[in-house]
N, C-alpha and C positions, 0 to 999 in steps of 0.2 A: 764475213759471215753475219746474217741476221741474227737478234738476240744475242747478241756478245760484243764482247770489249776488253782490252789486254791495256794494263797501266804503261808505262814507258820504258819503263825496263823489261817488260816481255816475263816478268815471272807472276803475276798478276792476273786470272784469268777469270769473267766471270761469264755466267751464260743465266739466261730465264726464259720463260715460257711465253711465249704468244698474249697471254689472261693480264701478264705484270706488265706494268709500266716503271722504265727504270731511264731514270737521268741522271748523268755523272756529274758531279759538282766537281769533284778536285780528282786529277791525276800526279801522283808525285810515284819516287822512284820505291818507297818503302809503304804506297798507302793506297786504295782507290776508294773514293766514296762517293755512293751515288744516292739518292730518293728515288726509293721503291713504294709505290703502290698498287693494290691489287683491284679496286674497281672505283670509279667515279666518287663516291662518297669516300673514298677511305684519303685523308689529307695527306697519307704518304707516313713512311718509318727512315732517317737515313741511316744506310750502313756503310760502315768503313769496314775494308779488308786491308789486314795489315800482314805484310812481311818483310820484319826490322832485321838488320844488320845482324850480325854477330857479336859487333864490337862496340861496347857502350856509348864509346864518340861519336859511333857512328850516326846512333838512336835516337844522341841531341838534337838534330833537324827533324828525326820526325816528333818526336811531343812537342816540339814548338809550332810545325805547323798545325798538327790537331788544338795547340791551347787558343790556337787562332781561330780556327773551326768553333769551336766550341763557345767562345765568345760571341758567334754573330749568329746562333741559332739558339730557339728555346723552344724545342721537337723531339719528340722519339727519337733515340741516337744510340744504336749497339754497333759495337768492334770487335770485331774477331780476326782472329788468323794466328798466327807466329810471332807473337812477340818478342822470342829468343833471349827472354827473360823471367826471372821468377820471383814471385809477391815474398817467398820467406823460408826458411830451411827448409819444412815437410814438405817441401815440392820437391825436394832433389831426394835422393837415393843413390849410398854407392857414390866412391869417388873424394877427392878435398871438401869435408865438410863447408858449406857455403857460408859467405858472410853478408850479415845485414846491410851492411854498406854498401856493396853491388847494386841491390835495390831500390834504393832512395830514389834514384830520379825514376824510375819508372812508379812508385809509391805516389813520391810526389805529382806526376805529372796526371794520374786517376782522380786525386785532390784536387788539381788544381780545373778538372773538367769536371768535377762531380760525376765519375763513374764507379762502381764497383764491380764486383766479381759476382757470377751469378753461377756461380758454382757447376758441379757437374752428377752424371751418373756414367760409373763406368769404372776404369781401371783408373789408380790416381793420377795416372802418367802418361803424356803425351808423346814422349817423346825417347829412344832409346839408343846410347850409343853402343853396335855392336862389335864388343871387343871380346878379350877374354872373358871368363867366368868371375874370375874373380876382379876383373878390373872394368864390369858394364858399368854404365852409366844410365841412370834415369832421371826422367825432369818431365813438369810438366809445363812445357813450354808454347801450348797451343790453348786460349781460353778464349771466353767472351764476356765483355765485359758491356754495361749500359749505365744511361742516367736515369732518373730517377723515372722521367717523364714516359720512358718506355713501359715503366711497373704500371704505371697508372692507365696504359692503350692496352695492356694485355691482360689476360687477367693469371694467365699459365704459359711459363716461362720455363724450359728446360733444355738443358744441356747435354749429350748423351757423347760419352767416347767409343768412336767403332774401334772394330779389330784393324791392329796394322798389318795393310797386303803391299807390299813390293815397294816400300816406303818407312824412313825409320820414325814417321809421324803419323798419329793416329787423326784422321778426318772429326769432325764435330759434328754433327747432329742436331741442329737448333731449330724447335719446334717453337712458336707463338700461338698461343689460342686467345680469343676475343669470343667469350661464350658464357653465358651464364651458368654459375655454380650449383651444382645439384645436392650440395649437402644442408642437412635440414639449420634453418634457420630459429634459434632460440629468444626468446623475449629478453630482452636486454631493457636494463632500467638504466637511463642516460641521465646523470646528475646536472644537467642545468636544467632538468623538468621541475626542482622543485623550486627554484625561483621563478616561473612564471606563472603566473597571475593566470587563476582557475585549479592548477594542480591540486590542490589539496581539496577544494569541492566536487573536483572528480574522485577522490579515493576516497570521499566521504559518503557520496549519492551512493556509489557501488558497492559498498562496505555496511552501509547499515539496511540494504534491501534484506530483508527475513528467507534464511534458506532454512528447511528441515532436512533433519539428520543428526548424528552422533558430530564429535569436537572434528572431526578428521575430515570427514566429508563437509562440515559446513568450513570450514578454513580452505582446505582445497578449492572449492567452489568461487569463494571471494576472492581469493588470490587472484585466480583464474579471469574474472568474471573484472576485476579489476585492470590485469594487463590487459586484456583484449580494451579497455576504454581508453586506457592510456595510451595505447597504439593509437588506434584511431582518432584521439585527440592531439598528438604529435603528427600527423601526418594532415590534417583538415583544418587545426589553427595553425600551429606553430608552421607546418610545411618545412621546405627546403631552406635550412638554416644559410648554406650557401648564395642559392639565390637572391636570396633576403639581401645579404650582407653588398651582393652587387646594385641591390635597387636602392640600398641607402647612402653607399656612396655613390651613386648618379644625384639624388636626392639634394648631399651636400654640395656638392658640384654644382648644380643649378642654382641654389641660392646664394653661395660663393658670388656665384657671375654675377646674383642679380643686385647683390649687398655694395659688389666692385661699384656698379655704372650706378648704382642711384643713393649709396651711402644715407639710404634711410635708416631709422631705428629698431623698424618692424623687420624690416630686411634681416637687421642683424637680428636680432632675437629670435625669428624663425633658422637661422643660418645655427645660432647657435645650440636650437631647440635638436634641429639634424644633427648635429655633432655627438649632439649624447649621446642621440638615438643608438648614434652609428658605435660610438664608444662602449655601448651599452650591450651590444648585440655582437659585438667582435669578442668580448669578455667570453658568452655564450657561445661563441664557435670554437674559442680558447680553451673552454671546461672539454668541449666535446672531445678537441684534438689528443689533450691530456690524459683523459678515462682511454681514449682508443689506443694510444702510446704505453698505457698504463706507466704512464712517468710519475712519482711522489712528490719531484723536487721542481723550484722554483728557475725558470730561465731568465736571465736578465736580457735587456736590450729588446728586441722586437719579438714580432709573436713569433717568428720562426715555424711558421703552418708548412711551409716547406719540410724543416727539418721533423713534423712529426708525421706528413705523410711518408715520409724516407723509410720513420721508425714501423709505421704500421705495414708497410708494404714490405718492408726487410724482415718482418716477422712472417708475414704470408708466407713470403718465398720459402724462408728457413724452416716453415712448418712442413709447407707441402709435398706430398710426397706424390713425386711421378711415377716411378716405379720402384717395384721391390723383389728379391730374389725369396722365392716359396721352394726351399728345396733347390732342385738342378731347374725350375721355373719362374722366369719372369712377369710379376703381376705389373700390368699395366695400368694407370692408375687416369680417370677422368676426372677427370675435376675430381641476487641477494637482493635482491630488492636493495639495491643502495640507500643509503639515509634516511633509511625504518624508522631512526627517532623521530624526524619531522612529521611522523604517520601517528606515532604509539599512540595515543589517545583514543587515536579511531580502531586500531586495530587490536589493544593491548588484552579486552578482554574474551575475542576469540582465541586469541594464539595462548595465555594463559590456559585458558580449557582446555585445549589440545595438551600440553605440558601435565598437566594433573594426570589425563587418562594414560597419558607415558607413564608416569612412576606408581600408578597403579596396577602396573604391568599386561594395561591393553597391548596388543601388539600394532605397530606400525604399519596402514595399509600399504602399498606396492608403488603406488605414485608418490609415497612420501620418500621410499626407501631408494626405489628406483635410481639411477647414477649414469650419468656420460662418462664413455669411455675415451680417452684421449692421449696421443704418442707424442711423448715428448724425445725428439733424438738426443741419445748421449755423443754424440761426434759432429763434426763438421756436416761429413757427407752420407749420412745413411742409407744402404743396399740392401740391408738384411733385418728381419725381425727382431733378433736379438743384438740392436744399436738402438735401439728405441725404449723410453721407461713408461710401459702404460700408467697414467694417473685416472684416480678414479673423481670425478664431478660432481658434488654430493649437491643434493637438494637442499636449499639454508635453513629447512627447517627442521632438516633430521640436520644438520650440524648444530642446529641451537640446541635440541636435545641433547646432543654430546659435548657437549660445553658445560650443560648445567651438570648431566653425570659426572665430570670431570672435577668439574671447582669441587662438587660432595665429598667424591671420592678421593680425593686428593689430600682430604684433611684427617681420614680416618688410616687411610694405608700404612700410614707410615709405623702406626699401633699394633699394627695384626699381622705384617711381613716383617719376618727377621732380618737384625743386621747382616746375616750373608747374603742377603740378595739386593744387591747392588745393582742391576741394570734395570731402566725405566723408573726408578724413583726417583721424585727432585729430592737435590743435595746431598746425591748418592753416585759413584762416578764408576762405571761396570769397568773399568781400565785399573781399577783400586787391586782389584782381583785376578786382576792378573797378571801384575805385576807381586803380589803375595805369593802366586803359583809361581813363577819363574824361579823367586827369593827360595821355596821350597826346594821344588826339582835340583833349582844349584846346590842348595844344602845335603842332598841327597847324595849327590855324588862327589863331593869330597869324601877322600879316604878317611875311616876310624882311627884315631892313633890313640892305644891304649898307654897308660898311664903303669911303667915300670915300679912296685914298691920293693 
């Protein structure tokens, strides 16, 4: 049959359409994996279809051929099927509680490929043995998992479990989009802007042009009038940090070669002059990786630019929400100004004025108060509105407001609220109180025993 191919054990079945181009690279008896692409430009995604043993012993030949796989490719690379194994207890349901130990080599052998779990929508479970009532069995033993490089070709990645018909396994669902993102994009202040050279004469030019208006409007204004420079000036000088980072080391490389064959002076000194450069400007793709990771701590050893697009792309994923249940309906889903001190001089006595007409009890207009609204999931796999904590987004300069109210207020409260009110005061513990209540109530209910004279 055209478009198809059955792996060697005949349980392996794949088919595609006329549009795809699919070449099988490896057939084995638990695995099939081919490179699929869908038009002339697209370099191809490989996928592995797996359906492993039963029996752990069995499952040893196949992670070893995929760790082999795996080592001689650096491409798009998702696996799905039956792995007839399970990542950790909340996969199983019903039956001999599972042991972590079962899963190690299959743990291990995601490690040792660089893949992870790309989670799903749908029911937790794959897979269901039907027995008695009281003695089913569930597991979810059908996933898809990728490397890293797959996150970075796609930009929406989801996993969907259908209903099981005539099968005690539920089919997968795996959709890829490569499409740009339609949600609104916010000015982001990237901290290796203020070590290069200009930064601060652009926030200075923008910052002291004369606007008319009340504290609010002329602060809003400059803010405003500021990022939009600073945009444009990160995108026109500084440019593509990346690229950058590959024309200096071609750069050092050139004069490497040219310091090798002719061991002049100038040689070296130029060869060495690239090196800084190059050292110089990796430090700068390092700040960026870090702020996008939002990582605080220090990494030893290499830059690990891998391990932080890992982080930022495992946030994407864990943020995005593909669908959600509205009711008995499925919503289908498309797609601080950091380091202010290096500024205050230029800006300290706009934003002061603004602060004065605050505790004068002007009111705050709309775009100061104004807030993004943003879901943070409480579980692994959210389905439903209420798995989700809206947080609310505040604008930094209604939180500088509520900062200074705070340190004020904080000094007098503790004068004017009685010691029985224990919750939200510092060095007051609302847990005090209720543990006093309990002490009560039990005292309550002991019996009276009067006193015979």
């Amino acid at each position: 049959m055209k478009d198809c191919f059955v792996n060697i054990s005949n349980k392996i079945w794949i088919f595609w359409g006329s549009e795809v181009k699919c070449d099988v690279f490896a057939n084995d008896a638990q695995m099939l994996t081919c490179k699929v692409s869908v038009s002339s430009a697209d370099s191809g995604t490989f996928i592995s279809f797996v359906y492993a043993k039963t029996r752990s012993a069995s499952r040893i030949q196949l992670w070893e051929h995929m760790r082999i796989f795996a080592s001689t490719i650096n491409e798009p690379w998702l696996v799905c099927g039956d792995f007839n194994c399970i990542l950790d207890p909340n996969e199983k349901r019903g039956g001999v509680p599972h042991k972590l130990s079962k899963s190690l080599d299959f743990i291990e052998f995601l490690t040792d490929c660089g893949l992870s779990d790309m989670g799903y929508n749908g029911s937790p479970f794959t897979w269901c043995h039907e027995r008695k009532e009281e003695e089913i069995i569930w597991k979810r033993l059908d996933k898809m998992v990728a490397n890293d490089e797959l996150g970075a070709k796609f930009t929406s990645i989801s996993v969907q479990h259908l209903a099981r018909v005539s099968s005690d396994h539920s089919p997968l669902f795996i959709t890829l989009k490569d499409q740009p993102s339609n949600t609104i994009k916010y000015f982001k202040f990237l901290n290796f802007w203020v070590e290069q050279e200009g930064f601060q004469d652009i926030v200075k030019n923008q910052w002291n042009q004369h606007v008319e208006g009340n504290p609010f409007w002329i602060l809003q204004q400059k803010l405003k009038r500021v990022s939009k420079a600073l945009s444009e000036w990160s995108r026109n000088k500084i440019c593509d940090i990346f690229i950058k980072s590959s024309h200096l080391e071609e750069y050092v490389k050139i004069w490497e070669d040219k310091y090798i064959n002719s061991l002049d002076q100038d040689d070296r000194m130029a060869l060495n002059k690239a090196t800084d450069d190059l050292v110089l400007h990796l430090k700068v793709v390092d700040t960026f990786w870090r702020q996008k990771a939002h990582l605080k701590w220090q990494l030893e050893g290499d830059e690990n630019t891998k391990y932080f697009h890992y982080v930022v792309r495992g946030r994407r994923h864990h943020m995005k929400i593909h669908r959600i249940r509205n009711g008995a309906d499925w919503i289908e889903d498309e797609d601080d100004i950091a380091n202010a001190a290096s500024c205050w001089e230029t800006v300290e006595q706009d934003m002061v004025s603004m602060v004065k007409d605050v505790l004068k009890g002007i009111p705050m207009p709309r775009y100061f108060t104004s807030t993004c609204l943003v879901l943070i999931s409480k579980v692994q796999h959210p389905q439903e509105f209420s798995e989700f904590r809206p947080i609310s987004l505040s604008n930094v300069t209604n939180k500088l407001v509520s900062k200074i109210l705070n340190n004020r207020l904080s000094k007098i409260l503790p004068n004017i609220i009685s010691q029985n009110q224990s919750g939200f005061m510092k060095g007051r513990v609302i847990g005090e109180n209720v543990l006093l209540a309990q002490e009560i109530v039990h005292g309550i209910r002991k019996p009276n025993k009067g006193v015979m004279w």
